[in-house]
Residue, then its C-alpha position, 0 to 999 in steps of 0.5 A: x961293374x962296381x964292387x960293393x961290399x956291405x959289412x954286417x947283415x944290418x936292416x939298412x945294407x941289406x936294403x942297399x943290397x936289394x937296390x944294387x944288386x936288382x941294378x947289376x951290381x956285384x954285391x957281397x954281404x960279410x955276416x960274423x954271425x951264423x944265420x940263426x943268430x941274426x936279428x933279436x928276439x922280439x919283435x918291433x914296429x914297422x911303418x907299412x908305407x916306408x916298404x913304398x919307399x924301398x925295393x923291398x916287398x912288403x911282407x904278408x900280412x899274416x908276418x905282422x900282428x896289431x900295434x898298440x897306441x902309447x899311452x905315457x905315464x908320469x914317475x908319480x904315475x898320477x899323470x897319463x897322456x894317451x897318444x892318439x889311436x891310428x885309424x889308417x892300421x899302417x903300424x904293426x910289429x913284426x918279428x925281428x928274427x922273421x923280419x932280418x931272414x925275409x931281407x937276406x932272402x930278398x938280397x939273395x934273390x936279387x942276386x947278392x952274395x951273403x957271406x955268414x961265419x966271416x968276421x970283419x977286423x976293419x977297414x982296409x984304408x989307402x990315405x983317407x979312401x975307404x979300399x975295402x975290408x980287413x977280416x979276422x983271417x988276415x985277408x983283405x977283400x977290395x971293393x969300389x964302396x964298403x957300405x957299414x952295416x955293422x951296428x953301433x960298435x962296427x969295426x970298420x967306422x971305429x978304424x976309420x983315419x980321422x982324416x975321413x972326417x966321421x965320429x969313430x966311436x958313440x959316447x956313453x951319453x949316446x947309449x940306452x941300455x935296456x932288458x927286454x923280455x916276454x913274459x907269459x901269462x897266467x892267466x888271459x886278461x889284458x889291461x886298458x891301455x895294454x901300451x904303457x910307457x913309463x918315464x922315469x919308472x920306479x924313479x930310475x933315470x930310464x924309460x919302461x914299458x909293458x905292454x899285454x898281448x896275447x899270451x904274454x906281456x912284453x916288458x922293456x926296462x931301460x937306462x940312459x947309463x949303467x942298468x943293473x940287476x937290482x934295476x931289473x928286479x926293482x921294476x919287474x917287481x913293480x910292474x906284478x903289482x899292475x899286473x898279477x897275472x905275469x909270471x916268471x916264465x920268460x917265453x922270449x928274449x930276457x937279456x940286455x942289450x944297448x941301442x944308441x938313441x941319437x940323431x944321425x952322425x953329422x957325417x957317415x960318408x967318405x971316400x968309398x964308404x957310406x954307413x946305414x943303420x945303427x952304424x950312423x946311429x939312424x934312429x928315433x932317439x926317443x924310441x931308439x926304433x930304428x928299422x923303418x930309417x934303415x931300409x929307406x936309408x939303405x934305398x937312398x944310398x943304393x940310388x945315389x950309388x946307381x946316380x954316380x955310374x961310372x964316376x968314383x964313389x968318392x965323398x962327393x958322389x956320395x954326399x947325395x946320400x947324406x943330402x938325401x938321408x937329412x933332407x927326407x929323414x934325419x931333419x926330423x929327428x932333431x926335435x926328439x934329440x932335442x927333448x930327449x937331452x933335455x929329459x936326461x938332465x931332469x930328475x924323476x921328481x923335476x919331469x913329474x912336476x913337468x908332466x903334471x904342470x902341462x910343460x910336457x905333454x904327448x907332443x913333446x913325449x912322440x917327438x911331434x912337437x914342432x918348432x916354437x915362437x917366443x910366445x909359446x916359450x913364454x907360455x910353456x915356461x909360465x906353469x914354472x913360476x913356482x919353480x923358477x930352478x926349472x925354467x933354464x932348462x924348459x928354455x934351452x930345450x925351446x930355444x934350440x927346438x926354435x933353431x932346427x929350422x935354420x940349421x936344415x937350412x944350412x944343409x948344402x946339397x952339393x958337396x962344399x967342404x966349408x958349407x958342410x963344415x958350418x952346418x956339422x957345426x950348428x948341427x952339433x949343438x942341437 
């Protein structure tokens, strides 16, 4: 029987443990954290369909509350786009705290072990094989795959040998930094659209939103680089003025944190180790949501592991995984990448001049835009005539959306070192 360990009770080890452990499996989940601790404190949407997807019931309906649609709003806040509304009520949120507690139960109940209190110091390595997990205590726990659910700042991906051939580490450029906080209410009035996203608010380089809910109004503050207090202030200060009826009591959350906003690593598997999660940065780089990615990624993981059966879960036996991850999930987010690099190098005043000339619209903003022809490049770019200075950027942006299309193409699914090389490097400049 094959030793798995999952390092962190991350959504998308979790999922993974669930499939193997249902499979007969000997699995082991190390957590540092105490079981309380876990999961942040707030709450977050979920796809009801990607539960389908997994070995992981869905949830009560009572465990889940109503989504409200996105309605985009421009710097200048002259300009608003309004995703869409869902007919088919298959988007709610769920509490996260709730949410990461129902996961360990399940693993439980499939028969894994969950290790609380014992932190991991990385990877414990033979050559460029992943052997298992060194923690803090100086013991060493050996394992046939070590499955990375560590988050963003892991320990074991930072402590991988550059011979594994994966990206230690996230640069700046791949964090959002944000403040999140529910704040309660004096009195019970909610405002149309009670979803708003603000891009560049207070024309700060960031994304906000508030959202009005029962008994509360949910504000994110957030910052592609540094957020400072005097940030948080400047934008809680502003959205009293929307909406007078917020108070200073913070009923839930109130703390910063950051997410990587990204698309996938071009590589999270190696010899006995595969990442998921925030470990390989599986989320929407537009939203940095990240739950429904993991629990499918963790259930494509656990399926290529069961497809190896006796064989080493080497690079090879393991590139199923990635195949499966880009071709089912991580192709899709090239797009979003794509648009969210082009808004971070425009100014609040440049993006506002795009939203209010049509060059951006809910499309582009939900990352639902598609690829593009040279005639839908020239139409987009024509409203810039008046500003020719922000057409190289527009082109850039829709000439690499016009290439994502070749670069899925380039994906290998058998595992081909020098295929895999070509395609790391195209994939790379999106």
């Amino acid at each position: 029987m094959k030793k798995i360990i999952v390092a962190g009770a991350g959504h998308g080890g979790l999922s993974a443990a669930i499939t193997l452990s249902k499979a007969g499996y000997s699995v082991t989940v190390i957590e540092k954290q105490k079981r309380q601790e876990l999961g942040h404190d707030w709450c977050d949407s979920v796809y009801l369909p990607a539960f389908d997807m997994t070995d992981i019931d869905t949830p009560e309906d009572s465990a889940f509350t109503k989504f409200q649609p996105v309605c985009y709003i421009s710097p200048s806040k002259a300009v608003r786009f309004a995703a869409p509304p869902r007919t088919d009520n298959k988007v709610r949120n769920i509490d996260r705290k709730y949410f990461i507690n129902y996961l360990i139960t399940a693993a439980e109940e499939a028969g894994a072990e969950i290790i609380f209190e014992t932190e991991i110091a990385g990877a414990f390595t033979q050559g460029n094989s992943v052997k298992g997990v060194r923690l803090k205590n100086r013991e060493t726990v050996i394992a046939d795959l070590v499955i990375d659910a560590a988050g963003m700042d892991s320990p074991v991906r930072r402590s991988l040998p550059k011979g594994c051939k994966i990206q230690n580490d996230f640069t700046e450029d791949d964090l959002f930094n944000v403040y999140r906080a529910f704040f309660a209410k004096t009195e019970e009035k909610f405002t149309d659209p009670p979803y708003v996203l603000g891009l560049c608010h207070c024309w700060r380089k960031g994304m906000d939103w508030a959202i009005t809910e029962e008994g509360y109004v949910d504000i994110l503050i957030g910052n592609f680089g540094v957020l400072t207090q005097q940030d948080i202030d400047e934008a809680l200060a502003d959205y009293r003025k929307d909406y007078p009826y917020m108070s200073d009591e913070v009923l839930r959350g109130g703390c910063v944190s950051k997410i990587p906003v990204r698309k996938a690593l071009p590589r999270f598997v190696c010899n006995g180790y595969a990442a998921v999660g925030d470990s390989a940065a599986m989320v929407e780089p537009l939203s940095g949501s990240g739950i429904c990615l993991s629990i499918k990624a963790g259930k494509i993981l656990g399926d290529a592991v069961i497809a190896a059966g006796d064989a080493a879960l080497d690079t090879k036996a393991l590139w199923k995984y990635e195949y499966e991850y880009f071709k089912k999930l991580g192709n899709s987010q090239m797009n979003p990448e794509i648009i969210k690099n082009m808004l971070k190098t425009l100014t609040a005043q440049d993006l506002d001049y795009f939203m209010q000339s049509g060059v951006i619209g809910v499309k582009e903003l939900s990352g639902k835009a598609g690829g593009y022809s040279f005639a839908d490049i020239m139409k987009k770019a024509k409203p810039l005539l008046k500003k020719p200075g922000l057409i190289p950027p527009l082109l850039k942006m829709l000439t690499k959306m016009s290439s994502v299309k070749k670069i899925k193409a380039l994906l290998p699914e058998e595992y081909n070192e020098e295929k895999i090389f070509r395609w790391m490097t195209e994939y790379n400049k999106v």
